[in-house]
Structures are given as structure tokens and as C-alpha cells.
N, C-alpha and C positions, 0 to 999 in steps of 0.2 A: 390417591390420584383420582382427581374426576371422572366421570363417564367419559367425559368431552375430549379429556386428556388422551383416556385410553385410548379410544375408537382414530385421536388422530395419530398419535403413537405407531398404535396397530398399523393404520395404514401405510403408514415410512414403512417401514417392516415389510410389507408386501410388495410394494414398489421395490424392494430389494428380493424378494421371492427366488425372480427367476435364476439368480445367479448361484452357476456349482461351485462353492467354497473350495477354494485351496487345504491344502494341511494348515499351514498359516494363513490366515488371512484377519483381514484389520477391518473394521467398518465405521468408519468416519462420516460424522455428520455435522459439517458445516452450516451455518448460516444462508450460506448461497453458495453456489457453483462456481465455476470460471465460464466469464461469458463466451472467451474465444479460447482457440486453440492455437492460434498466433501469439506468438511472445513478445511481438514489438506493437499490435494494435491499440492496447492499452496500458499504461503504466498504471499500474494497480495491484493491493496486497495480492487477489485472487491471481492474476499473471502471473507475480512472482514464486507464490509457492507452487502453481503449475510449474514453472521453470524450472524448481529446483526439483522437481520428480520426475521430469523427464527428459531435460537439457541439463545439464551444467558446466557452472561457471570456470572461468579460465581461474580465478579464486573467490576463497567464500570467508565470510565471518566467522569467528569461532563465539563462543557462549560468552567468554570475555571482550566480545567484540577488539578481536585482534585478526592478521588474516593467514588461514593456510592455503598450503597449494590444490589445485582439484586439478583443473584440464591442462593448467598451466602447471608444471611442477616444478618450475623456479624462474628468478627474473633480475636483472640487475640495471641498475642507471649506469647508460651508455655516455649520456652527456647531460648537458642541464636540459634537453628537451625531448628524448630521447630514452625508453625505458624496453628494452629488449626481453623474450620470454622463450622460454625452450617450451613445446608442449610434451604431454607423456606418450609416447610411446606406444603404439597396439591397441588404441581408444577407436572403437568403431561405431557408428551410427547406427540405429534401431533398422535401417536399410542393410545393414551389410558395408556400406561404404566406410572408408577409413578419412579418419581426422585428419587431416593437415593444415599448413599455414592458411590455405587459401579460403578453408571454411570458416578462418576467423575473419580475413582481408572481407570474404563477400559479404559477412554478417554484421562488421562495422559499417560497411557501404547501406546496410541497411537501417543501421539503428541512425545513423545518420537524415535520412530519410523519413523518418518516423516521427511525425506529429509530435508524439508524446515525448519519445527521446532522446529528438536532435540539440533540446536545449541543456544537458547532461555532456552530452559531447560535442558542445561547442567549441570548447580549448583546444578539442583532436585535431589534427592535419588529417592524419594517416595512419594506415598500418601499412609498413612494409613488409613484403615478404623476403625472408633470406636466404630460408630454404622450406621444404618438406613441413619441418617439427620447430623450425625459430621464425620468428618475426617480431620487427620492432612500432609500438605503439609511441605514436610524437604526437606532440604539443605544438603551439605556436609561440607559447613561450613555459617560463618555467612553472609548474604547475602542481600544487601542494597534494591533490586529491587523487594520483594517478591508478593505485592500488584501490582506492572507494571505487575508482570508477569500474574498474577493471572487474567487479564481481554484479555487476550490470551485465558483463558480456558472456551469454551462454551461444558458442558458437551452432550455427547452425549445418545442416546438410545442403551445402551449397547445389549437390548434383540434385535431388533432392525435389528443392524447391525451384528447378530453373526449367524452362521451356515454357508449353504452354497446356492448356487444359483441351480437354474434345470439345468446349463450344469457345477455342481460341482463346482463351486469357492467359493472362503471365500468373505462372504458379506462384512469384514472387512479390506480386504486388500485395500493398497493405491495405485493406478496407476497413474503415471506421465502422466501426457496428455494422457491417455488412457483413455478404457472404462472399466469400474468397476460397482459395483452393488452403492458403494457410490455415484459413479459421476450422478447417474442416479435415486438412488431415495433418500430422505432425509424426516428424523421426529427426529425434534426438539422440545424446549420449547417455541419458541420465539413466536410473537404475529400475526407471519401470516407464512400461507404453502403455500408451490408449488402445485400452483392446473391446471396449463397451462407451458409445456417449448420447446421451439423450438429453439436451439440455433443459434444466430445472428439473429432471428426476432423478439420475446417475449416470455419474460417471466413473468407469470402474479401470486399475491400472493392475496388468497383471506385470512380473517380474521379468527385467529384460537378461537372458541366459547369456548374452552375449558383456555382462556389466563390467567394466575393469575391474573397478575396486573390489577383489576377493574379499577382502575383511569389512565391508560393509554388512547392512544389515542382514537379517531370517526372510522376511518379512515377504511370503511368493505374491499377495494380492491383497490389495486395497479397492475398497468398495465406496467413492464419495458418493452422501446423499444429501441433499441439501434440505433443512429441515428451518424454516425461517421462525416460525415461532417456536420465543425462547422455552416456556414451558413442556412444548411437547418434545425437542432437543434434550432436556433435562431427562424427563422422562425414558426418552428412548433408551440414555444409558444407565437410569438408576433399573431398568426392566431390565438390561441386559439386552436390547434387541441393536444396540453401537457398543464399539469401544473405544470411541473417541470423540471429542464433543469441544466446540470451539464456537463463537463463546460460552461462558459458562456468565448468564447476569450477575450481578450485585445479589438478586435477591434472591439466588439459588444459592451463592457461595455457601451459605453456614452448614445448608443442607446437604450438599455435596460431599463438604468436608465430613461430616458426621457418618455418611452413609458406608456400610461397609459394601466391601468389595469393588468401591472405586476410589480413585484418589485425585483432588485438587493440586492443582500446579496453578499457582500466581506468581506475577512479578510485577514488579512496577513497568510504563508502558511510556515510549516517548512520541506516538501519536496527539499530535494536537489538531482538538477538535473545533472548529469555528463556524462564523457565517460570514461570506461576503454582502456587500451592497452593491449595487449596482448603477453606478454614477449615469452609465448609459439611458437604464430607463427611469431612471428617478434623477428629478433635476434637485429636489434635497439633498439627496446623497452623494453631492460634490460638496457640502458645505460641510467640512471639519467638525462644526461647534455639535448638525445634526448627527454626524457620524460616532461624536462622544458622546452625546447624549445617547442615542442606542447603546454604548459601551458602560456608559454610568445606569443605565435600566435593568443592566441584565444581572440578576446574581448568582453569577455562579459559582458560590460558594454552598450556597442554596440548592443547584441544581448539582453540587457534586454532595451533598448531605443528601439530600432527602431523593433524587432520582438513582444516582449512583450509588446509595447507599455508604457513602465514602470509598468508593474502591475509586478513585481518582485524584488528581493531583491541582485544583484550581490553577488556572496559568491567567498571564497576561501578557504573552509575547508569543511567540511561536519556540523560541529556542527551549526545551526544558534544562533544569540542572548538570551541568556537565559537559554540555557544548561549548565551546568558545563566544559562541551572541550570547549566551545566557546572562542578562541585563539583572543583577538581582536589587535593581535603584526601583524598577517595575513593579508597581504591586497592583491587584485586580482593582477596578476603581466601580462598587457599589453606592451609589449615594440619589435613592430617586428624586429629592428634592432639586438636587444638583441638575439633572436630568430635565427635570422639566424647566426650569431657570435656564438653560441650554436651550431648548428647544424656542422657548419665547426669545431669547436674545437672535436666534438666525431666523426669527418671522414666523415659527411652526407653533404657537401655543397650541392652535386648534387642532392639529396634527392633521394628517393624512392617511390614504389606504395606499396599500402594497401587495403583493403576491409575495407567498414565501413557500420555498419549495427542499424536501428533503427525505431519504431514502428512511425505510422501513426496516432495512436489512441487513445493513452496512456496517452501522456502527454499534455497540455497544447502548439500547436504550434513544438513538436514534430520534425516532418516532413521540418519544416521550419528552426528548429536550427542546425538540423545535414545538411541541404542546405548548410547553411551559415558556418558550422562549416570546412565544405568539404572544400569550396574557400577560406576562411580561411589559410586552410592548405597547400593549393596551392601556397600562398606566400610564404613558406620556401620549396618548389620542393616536397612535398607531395603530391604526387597523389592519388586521393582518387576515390573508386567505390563504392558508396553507393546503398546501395537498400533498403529502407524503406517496411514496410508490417503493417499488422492490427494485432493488440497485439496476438489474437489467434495464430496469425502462428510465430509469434515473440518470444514469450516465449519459446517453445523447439527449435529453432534457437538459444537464447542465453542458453540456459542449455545446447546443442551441443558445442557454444563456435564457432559456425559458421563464426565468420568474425573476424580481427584484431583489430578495434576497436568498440567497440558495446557501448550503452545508456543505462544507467539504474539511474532513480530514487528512491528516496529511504526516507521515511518519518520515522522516527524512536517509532515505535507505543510502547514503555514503554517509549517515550519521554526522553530517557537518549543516552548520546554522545557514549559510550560503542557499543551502540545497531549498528551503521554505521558501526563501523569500526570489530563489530563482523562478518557482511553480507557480506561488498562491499570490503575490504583491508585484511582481517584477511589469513595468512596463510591456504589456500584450504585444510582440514580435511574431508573427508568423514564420518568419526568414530565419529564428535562431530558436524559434521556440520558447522561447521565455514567455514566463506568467500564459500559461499553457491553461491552467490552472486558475488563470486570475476572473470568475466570473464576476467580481466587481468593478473590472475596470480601473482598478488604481494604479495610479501611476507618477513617479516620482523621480526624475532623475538624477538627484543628490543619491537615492539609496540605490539607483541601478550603479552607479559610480562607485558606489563602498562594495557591492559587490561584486563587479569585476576588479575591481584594486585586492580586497580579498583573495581572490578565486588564484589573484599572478600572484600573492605574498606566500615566501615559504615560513618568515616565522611566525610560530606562534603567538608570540606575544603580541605582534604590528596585527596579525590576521584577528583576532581577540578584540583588540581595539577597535577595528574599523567593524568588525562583524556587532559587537554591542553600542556603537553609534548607530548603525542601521536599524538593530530592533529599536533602540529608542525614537528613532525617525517616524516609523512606524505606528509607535504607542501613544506618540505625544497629535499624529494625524488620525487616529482610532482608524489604518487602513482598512482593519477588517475586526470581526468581534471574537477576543481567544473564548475558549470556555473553559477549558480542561483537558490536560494530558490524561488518553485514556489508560487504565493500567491493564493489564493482561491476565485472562483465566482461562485455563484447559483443566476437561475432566476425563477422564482414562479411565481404562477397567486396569485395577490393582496387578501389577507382574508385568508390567508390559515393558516399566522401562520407560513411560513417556520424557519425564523428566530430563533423561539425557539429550534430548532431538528437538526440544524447543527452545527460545533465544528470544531476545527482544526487538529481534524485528518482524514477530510472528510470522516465522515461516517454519515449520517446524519439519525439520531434515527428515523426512521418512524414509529416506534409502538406505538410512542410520541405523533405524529403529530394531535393538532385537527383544523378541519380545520372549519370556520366559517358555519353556517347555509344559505345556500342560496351561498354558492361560488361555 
């Protein structure tokens, strides 16, 4: 290890100083933090695994991506639009207050409301209440994803969050990267509270005594620190100063693996990672022929060898293997001659300049693909001004729509193809939410049309069809540029158990987690 390394090492370490360690305690060192403390102000990995350590859902995924019961503990179709839930019984809020129907009713009214995911629950009507402990979640019509949807909903403390603050605000409103009464305090059900936060240093969760689930995990306290460079993260827990480390790079894995007394956990990852264009401020980037020609320049087969080190999976669509859109007629299309032949046919031999814009932090090597992605672009006279930044400043940069071609990945958490192209492609709606996510602008209404026809079809096979007509809509308009599905790596200290509490929708269950005696 470097001096460099140590000394930054060291300092994570001391930024976590002050805190008196539980009997157990876990100390995790993430990439970044969670920007908010609000569950509904941004859809994002960081929310969600806030959410699941300190809300949870009415249901959740299992390892097999199948679903069991959590807040909800059972549910049945009442009619074809119509899907009824009993909740459990004795669930009380980190407040002291008790769960009822009503804290799910207030918290649909919100998500509904929410920027990020009213477009998610667009097919909802309602939730009725029926009593106390049942209420029935409805459709507008019949709807294949109601259970996907359903583990979206970590109900909230509706008493809670309602009235107003001492300089008059509504505790319930949702502010976008601002400051709100939600982003700042939070009482959930889930199995640990915010009891320390300092954002971009730690944030630390101690154990909630009041938790249902007795057979959950040891685990009294969790210490997140957010450690954004990858080498000194590696570091932290090959020293022993974390015991849990997320991501783990490409170019730590072998080392990782090798090292004793910790242990690698990979799996394959269905994050796919891209760039939009931005037809708004580029008036090239309405012409198809320049939008394939950036798709024919870029190789990322290339960038998943030699940046990725191969820990990824080259795409060309957004569906990966195993979803229903997953198009496998799609193959990545390399060919720079092609590219530039393209580029002179829609008038751009000579190319132009651009802004390209992309997080530091965020992704897996991030900072490294939109490098490459840049010179890349260079070979067909695209000049590119990139500025990379750390997700926090990143995210209202891209909901601004701040630069020409910007990064965003996109993991589709009801694990359906629909869910991509509702986010990152869909015709930009304010009113429904859709293409929420689309900082390029693109917009098509043949493929908005296959996915609301999807979204009402229950079978499989009809939903299948129409959802792999839409990625090819997609592919053959290059709407946005794939790169690579990214795959997934956690590092643990040895006994802990990690292995059982991660999943591939990286959020990894820590209210699960037991970690051996003596680890």
C-alpha cells in the first residue's frame, strides 16, 4: 500500500473515531452516501437501500428474485383490478406509533406525487382502506406488475410526517435536492434508525429495539462512510479499519479474492449503463444516422475489456438476458469506418463540439468510461468537454439537463423491460412522470404505445413481443448509447455472512445480516 493510500485510508478511519462501537457493529464503506433522508425525493440505488434499513416494504424480493411478505404478510386478487393485503400485526414506527392501513393510503398519496415515482404508479387508482390492518391496492385496468410494484412501497409514518415545522412548512412536502423537514428527519419500521448523519462523512444506524421481525438479524450498529476513491475503499478493508466494502473495482477483484481474512462476493449485474443525447441542445442529435454513428464509435466491448477488466456484460439494448424485451437479434454495432460514413451522410464529416457530463462516484469506473467514451468520440470530429463531479452535485446537473450528453444508469427494480424504457426513453411527461429520466429528449410514440399495451397485457408471451418490438424501435433509432450491463462485487470481512443479505438488485438486506460470534 502507498503512503498516499495509507494516509487517505487512515483518515476514513478517523472520520469514524468518534463513534462508541456497539458489541456488534458492522462498518460499511460505500462509494457515496444517501443524499436524502426522504424516501420518495429521489429514485435511486442509494434511497433504496436507505429504505430498506430503515422502512420497509409491504414486500420484498428474495435472492431468487421471487417475492415474500415483509409489512404486508399476505394478499390476494380480489378482482381483475383489484389486489387486496392484510398487513402484520404489532409493526410500530421508530416513533412509537402503530402501522395501519392508513400509513400505507398516506404514503401512496405520496409516491404518487413524487417526481421520480408518480411514473411507476401510474396504472394505481388508489388504495383503499378497509380496515385497521387490510387495504386494497387498484388499477385502472388489469395490470401484470402489481406485486413488482408493491415492493416500491415502504409505508411511511403518516402522523409522523404531517403538520408543520417552527418556520411553518409542511413536514410532508418533497423537495428536490433541497432541504425539507423529510430529508432531514425520518421514523420508519425497518430494523435500524438514523441516530448520527453528517452528509459525505457518516452516517451511522443504530438498532431499532422496537423491530418485529425477532428472527432477523445480530447486527446492534452500522457505521456508513462513504469512501469515493476506489483504492483507498479497498484498502480500508484489506487494513481491517471496514468490514464491508461496495464496490469492489475490476481491478481490485483478483486481489480481494486472494486476500485472507476477507471474502469477495460477485454476481452478475442487470444495471445498464449508458449516455443520452440531447436533441434539445444539439440540433445533430435529432438526426438518427448522427445518433448511430455515436453508437457505431463507441466500443464497448473494448471498454468492458480493458476498463472493466471484463467484470461486465457488453449490451445493446437496455433489457439484459432474461427479461421479457431482451431482443437477442441486437448485437453491439462497432464499426468506426461505418461511423464516420454516417456522420458525412447527415452533413457532420467535420464534426462538432459538445458538453459531456458524468458522475465520479456513481458507477462502477464511471469517470474512466466517459474518458474513453470522450476520445472515442474524437475519432468522428466530436469534440467533447467533459466534466465528471461526485453524484451529489451530479444528480441536479442532470435533472437541469446541464450538458449535451450526460450518463445514467439505470437498474430496473420491478425487474421488467417496460420499467427502462418508462425512465430513460419514454416521451418526457411531467403529468405522468415518464422519461423522468430521459435527459436526451427522445421521444417516440410508437414505443410509448408498446409500452402502455405491455404494461395492460397479462400474458407473457403477447407482453414479450411487444416489449422486444420496443427495444428494437429503440436500437434501430440508436435513442440512447448502451454500454454494458454492470456486474456486481462486494467485499466483507470473512464470518460475517455477507453473502446471504446481497441480491442483484444491490441492496443488500442488512437487517438480515448475522454476523458470526467473534468476527
Amino acid at each position: 500500500m502507498t503512503k498516499f493510500v495509507r494516509s487517505l485510508a487512515a483518515a476514513a478511519v478517523v472520520a469514524m473515531a468518534p463513534v462508541a462501537y456497539a458489541e456488534t457493529t458492522v462498518r460499511v464503506a460505500y462509494d457515496a452516501d444517501p443524499v436524502s433522508l426522504d424516501p420518495h425525493e429521489q429514485l435511486s440505488g442509494g434511497t433504496l437501500q436507505l429504505s430498506h434499513m430503515v422502512f420497509d416494504p409491504l414486500v420484498r424480493w428474495t435472492k431468487d428474485l421471487q417475492f415474500e411478505p415483509r409489512l404486508a404478510e399476505s394478499w390476494e386478487q380480489i378482482d381483475d383490478t383489484t389486489m387486496r393485503f392484510k398487513l402484520r400485526s404489532g409493526v410500530t414506527f421508530h416513533s412509537g406509533n402503530a402501522l395501519t392501513a392508513k400509513d400505507v393510503d398516506w404514503t401512496f398519496d405520496r409516491l404518487k406525487a413524487s417526481d421520480d415515482f408518480k411514473a411507476i404508479f401510474a396504472p394505481f387508482t388508489d388504495v383503499e382502506v378497509v380496515d385497521d390492518m387490510t387495504f386494497d391496492l387498484k388499477t385502472a385496468e388489469p395490470y401484470p406488475l402489481v406485486l413488482h410494484t408493491a415492493t416500491y412501497i415502504f409505508p411511511m409514518d403518516s402522523a409522523f410526517y404531517t403538520g408543520t415545522t417552527e418556520d411553518g412548512k409542511d413536514k410532508s412536502e418533497i423537495v428536490k435536492h433541497g432541504d425539507s423537514f423529510a430529508s432531514r428527519n425520518i421514523s420508519g419500521t425497518g430494523p435500524f434508525v438514523v441516530s448520527e448523519r453528517e452528509q459525505g462523512v457518516r452516517v451511522v444506524f443504530d438498532r431499532f429495539d422496537g423491530y418485529w421481525d425477532a428472527d432477523a438479524g445480530n447486527v446492534d450498529k452500522i457505521v456508513l462512510t462513504p469512501i469515493k476513491e476506489d483504492p483507498t475503499r479497498v484498502a480500508a478493508l484489506l487494513s481491517g479499519d471496514v468490514d464491508f466494502i461496495a464496490p469492489v473495482p475490476p481491478t481490485d477483484l483478483k486481489r480481494v479474492e486472494e486476500a485472507e481474512g476477507v471474502d469477495l462476493i460477485t454476481m452478475p449485474g442487470t444495471r445498464i449503463i449508458t449516455f443520452q443525447m440531447n436533441q434539445n441542445r444539439v440540433e445533430a442529435f435529432k438526426d438518427a444516422r448522427v445518433r448511430q454513428a455515436i453508437d457505431y464509435a463507441v466500443n464497448n466491448a473494448g471498454i468492458v475489456d480493458r476498463i472493466m477488466r471484463g467484470f461486465g456484460t457488453v449490451g445493446a439494448q437496455a433489457s439484459p438476458a432474461g427479461y421479457l424485451g431482451y431482443n437477442e437479434a441486437l448485437a453491439p454495432r462497432f464499426d468506426l469506418e461505418k461511423a464516420k460514413a454516417l456522420m458525412a451522410e447527415a452533413g457532420y464529416a467535420d464534426g462538432f463540439s459538445i458538453t459531456m457530463m458524468a458522475p465520479n462516484n456513481r458507477y462502477v469506473n464511471d469517470d474512466k468510461i466517459a474518458q474513453a467514451v470522450a476520445s472515442m468520440l474524437a475519432q468522428i470530429n466530436i469534440k467533447v468537454d467533459l466534466q465528471t463531479m461526485p453524484k451529489a452535485q451530479y444528480w441536479p446537473t442532470f435533472d437541469e439537463r446541464a450538458a449535451d450528453m450526460m450518463m445514467i444508469g439505470w437498474h430496473a427494480d420491478t425487474e421488467d423491460s417496460a420499467n427502462f424504457h418508462q425512465f430513460l426513453t419514454a416521451c418526457p411527461d411531467e403529468a405522468t412522470g415518464n422519461g423522468q429520466y430521459n435527459s436526451g429528449n427522445y421521444c417516440n410514440e410508437e414505443a410509448d404505445a408498446l409500452m402502455n399495451q405491455a404494461n395492460a397485457e397479462t400474458d407473457p408471451a403477447k407482453r414479450a413481443e411487444m416489449l422486444q418490438k420496443l427495444e428494437g424501435i429503440l436500437y434501430d433509432e440508436a435513442a440512447f448509447i448502451p454500454l454494458h450491463w454492470q456486474n456486481l462485487a462486494w467485499g466483507s470481512k470473512s464470518g460475517m455472512n455477507s453473502a446471504d443479505i446481497v441480491n442483484a438488485l444491490n441492496f443488500p438486506y442488512f437487517g438480515d445480516l448475522v454476523v458470526e460470534t467473534g468476527s
